[in-house]
matplotlib code that plots the C-alpha trace (Angstrom):
import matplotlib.pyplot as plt

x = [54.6, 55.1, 53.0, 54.3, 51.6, 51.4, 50.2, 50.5, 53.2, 55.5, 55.9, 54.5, 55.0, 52.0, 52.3, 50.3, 47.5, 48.4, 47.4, 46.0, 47.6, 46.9, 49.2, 49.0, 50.1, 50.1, 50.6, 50.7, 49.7, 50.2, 46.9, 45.1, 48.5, 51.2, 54.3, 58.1, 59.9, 60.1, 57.1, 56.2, 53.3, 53.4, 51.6, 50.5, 48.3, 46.8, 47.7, 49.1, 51.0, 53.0, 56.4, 56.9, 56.0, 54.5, 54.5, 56.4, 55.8, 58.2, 57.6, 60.7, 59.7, 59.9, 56.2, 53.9, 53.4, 54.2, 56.3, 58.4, 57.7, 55.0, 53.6, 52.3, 50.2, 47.9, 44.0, 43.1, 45.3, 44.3, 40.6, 41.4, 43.1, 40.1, 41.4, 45.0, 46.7, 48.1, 50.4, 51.5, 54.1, 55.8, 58.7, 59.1, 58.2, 55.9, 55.8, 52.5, 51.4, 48.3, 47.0, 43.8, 42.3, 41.9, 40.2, 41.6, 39.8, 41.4, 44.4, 45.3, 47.0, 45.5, 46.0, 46.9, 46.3, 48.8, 46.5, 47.2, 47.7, 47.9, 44.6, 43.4, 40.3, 38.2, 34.7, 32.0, 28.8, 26.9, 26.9, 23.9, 23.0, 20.4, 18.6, 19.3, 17.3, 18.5, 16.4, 16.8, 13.9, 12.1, 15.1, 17.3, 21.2, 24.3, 25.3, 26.7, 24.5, 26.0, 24.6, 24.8, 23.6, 22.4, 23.0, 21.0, 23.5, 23.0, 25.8, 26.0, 28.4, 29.2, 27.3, 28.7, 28.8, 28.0, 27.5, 23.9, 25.2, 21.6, 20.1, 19.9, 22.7, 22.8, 25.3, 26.5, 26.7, 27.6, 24.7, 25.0, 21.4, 20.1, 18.4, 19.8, 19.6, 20.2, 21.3, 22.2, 24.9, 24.9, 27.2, 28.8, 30.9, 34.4, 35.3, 35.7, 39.6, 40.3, 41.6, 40.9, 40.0, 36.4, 34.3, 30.6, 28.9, 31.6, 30.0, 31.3, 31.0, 31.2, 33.5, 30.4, 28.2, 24.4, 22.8, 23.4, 25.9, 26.6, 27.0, 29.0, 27.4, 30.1, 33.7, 36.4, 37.9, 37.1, 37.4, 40.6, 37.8, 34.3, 31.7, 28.2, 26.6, 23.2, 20.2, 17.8, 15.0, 12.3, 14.4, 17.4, 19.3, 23.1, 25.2, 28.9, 31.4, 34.6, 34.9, 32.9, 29.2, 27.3, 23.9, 22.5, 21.5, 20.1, 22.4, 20.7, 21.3, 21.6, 18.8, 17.5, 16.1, 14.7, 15.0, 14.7, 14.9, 18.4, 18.8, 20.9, 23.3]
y = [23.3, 22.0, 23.4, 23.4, 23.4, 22.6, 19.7, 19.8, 22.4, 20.4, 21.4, 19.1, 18.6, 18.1, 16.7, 18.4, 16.5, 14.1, 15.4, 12.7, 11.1, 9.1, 6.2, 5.8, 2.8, 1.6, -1.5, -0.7, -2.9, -3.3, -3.7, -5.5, -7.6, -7.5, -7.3, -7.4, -4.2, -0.9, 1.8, 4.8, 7.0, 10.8, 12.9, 16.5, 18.9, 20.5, 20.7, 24.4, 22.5, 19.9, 21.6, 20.4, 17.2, 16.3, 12.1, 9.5, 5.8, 3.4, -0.1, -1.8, -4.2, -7.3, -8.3, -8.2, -4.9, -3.4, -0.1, 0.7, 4.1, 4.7, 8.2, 10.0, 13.0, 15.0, 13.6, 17.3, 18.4, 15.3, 15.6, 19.9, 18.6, 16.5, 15.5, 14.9, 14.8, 11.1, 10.1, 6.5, 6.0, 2.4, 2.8, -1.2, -1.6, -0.8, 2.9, 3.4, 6.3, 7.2, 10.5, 10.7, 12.9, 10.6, 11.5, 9.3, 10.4, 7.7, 5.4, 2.1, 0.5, 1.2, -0.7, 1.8, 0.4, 1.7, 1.3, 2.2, 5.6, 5.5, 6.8, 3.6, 1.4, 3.3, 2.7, 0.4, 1.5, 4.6, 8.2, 8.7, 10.9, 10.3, 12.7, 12.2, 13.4, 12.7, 13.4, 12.9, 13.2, 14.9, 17.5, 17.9, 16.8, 16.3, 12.7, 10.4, 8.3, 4.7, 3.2, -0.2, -2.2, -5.3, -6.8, -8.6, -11.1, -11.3, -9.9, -6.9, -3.6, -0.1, 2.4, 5.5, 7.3, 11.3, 13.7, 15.3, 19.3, 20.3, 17.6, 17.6, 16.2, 15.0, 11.7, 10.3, 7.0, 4.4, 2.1, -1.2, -0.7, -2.8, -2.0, 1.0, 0.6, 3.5, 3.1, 6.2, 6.6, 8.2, 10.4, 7.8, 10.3, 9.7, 7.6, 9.0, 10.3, 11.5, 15.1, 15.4, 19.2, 19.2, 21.9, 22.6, 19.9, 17.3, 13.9, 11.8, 8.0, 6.1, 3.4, 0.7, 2.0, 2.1, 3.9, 7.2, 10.1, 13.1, 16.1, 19.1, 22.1, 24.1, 24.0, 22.6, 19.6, 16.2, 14.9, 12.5, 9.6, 8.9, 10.2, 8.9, 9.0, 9.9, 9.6, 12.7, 13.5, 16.2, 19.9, 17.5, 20.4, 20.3, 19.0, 19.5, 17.0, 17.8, 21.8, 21.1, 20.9, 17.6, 17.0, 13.3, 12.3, 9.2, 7.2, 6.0, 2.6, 2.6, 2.7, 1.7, 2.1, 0.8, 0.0, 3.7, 5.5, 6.8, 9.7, 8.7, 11.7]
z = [-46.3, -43.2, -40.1, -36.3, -34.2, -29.6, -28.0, -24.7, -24.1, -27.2, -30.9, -32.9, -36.5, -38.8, -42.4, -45.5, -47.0, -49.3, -53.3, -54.9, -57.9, -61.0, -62.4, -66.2, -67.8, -71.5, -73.2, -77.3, -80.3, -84.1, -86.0, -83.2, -82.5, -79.8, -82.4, -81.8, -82.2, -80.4, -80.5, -78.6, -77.5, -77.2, -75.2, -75.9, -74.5, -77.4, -81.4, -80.6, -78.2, -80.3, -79.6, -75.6, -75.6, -71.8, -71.7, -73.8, -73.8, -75.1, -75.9, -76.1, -78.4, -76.5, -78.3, -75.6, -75.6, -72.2, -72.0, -69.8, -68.7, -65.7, -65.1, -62.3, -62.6, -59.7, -59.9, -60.1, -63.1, -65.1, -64.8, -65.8, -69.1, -70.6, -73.8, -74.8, -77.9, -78.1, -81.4, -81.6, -83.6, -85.7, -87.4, -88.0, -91.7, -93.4, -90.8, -89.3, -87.0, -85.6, -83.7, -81.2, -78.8, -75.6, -72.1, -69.0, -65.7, -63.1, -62.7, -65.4, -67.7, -71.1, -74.3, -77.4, -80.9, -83.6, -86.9, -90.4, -91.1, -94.8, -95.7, -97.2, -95.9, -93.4, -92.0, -94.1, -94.9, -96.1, -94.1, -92.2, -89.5, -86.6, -84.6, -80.6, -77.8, -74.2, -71.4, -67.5, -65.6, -68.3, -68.6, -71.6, -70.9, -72.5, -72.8, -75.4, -77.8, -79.0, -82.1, -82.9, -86.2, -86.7, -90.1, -92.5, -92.2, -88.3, -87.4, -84.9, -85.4, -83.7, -86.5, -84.3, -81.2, -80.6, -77.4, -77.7, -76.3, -74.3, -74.6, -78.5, -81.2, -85.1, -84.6, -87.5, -88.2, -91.0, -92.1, -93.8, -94.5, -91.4, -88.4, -86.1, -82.2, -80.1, -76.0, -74.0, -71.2, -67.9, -66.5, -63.4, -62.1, -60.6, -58.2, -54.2, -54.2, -50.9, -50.7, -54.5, -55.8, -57.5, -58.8, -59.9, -62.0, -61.2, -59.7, -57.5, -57.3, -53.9, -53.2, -52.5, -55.3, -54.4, -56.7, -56.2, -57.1, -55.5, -58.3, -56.7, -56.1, -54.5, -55.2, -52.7, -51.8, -51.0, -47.2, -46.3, -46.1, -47.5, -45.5, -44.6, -48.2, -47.9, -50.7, -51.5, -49.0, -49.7, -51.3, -51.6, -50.0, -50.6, -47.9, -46.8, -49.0, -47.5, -47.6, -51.1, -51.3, -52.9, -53.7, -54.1, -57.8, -59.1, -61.9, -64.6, -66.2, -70.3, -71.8, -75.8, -78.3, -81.7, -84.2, -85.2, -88.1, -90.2, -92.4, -95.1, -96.3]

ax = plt.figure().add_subplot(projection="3d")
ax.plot(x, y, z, "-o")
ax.set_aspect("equal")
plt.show()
């Protein structure tokens, strides 16, 4: 809409606030390789939503991977979906298609990997599970846990990954039978978009990162340009972020552990 407002005894015509957008990309591979011949990626909302089909990616085929089609969708909308249902799809023999559930939270061009989808192969080692406990400043939280193994033969490998809901999580993992490392990630929020919709629990990164985040407390929007970010004093009451409100929250780097211990299954 646009709004006629007097300056000075003359209409004058103010534009909208811009709505911030995202640009997705993707560049899409054959078993690790950039491959001659045409492929696609499809984008869904949801399983129950397989019949409209919202994105489509085509890779002409030219062998380096790079497809065509660029997408723009509001900031807002994008961080509101969360997880889409992706399907890659090679019909250059032998056919191999593969389906995730993938998160995208801010503008890029992304690399898709079309595996094989035969049901052969699949992860090494033996099922295990391991117990994860997060805690930030002695309070439980939901983060994600990596695992990583180190070998008898030296060699290092991703065992597994899980979210610990409240703080607490069983991740399973697959266990060569070396030792198990554990290292868990902080939230590190989104990036400062201006005019960009938030709501409660959201974080928000600044442009020159310093250390702290500001988690929103309030529902609103974002102001057209980054204020004057502030760290926590005393209460650490919450303060005005645009028409949203923000308190200031320390980031915490990764931290490890281990070796720790591995419940085979």
């Amino acid at each position: 809409m646009t709004v006629l407002s007097t300056a000075y005894g003359h209409p004058v015509q103010e534009s909208p606030p811009v709505i911030p957008h995202e640009t997705l990309n993707f560049k899409l591979q054959r078993e690790g390789e950039w491959a001659l011949g045409r492929r696609e990626l499809r984008f869904y909302r949801s399983w129950s939503g397989v019949a409209k089909l919202e994105m489509i990616f085509v890779d002409p085929g030219a062998g380096d991977g790079v497809c065509e089609q660029t997408f723009k969708i509001p900031t807002a909308e994008l961080l509101a979906q969360g997880e889409w249902l992706v399907v890659g799809a090679d019909d250059n023999a032998p056919r191999k298609i593969r389906a995730a559930y993938l998160t995208f939270t801010e503008s890029g061009t992304y690399t898709f990997n079309i595996t094989m989808g035969d049901g052969t192969g699949g992860s090494p080692g033996d099922p295990a599970l391991v117990n994860a406990l997060v805690r930030v400043d002695r309070a439980p939280v939901s983060r994600e846990v990596v695992l990583v193994e180190r070998t008898f033969e030296g060699q290092w490998r991703l065992a597994g990954f899980g979210p610990t809901p409240d703080g607490e999580g069983a991740v399973e993992v697959r266990v060569l039978g070396g030792s198990v490392y554990a290292m868990a990630t902080d939230d590190y929020g989104l990036a400062f978009t201006a005019n960009l919709e938030v709501t409660a629990g959201q974080r928000v990164r600044p442009t020159q990162f310093g250390g702290w985040l500001y988690e929103i407390t309030e529902a609103g929007q974002l102001p057209p340009a980054e204020p004057q970010w502030w760290a926590a004093e005393g209460d650490n009451p919450s303060r005005l972020l645009g028409t949203a409100r923000a308190i200031a929250v320390r980031y915490f780097r990764p931290l490890a552990h281990g070796p720790i211990p591995v419940e085979v299954v």
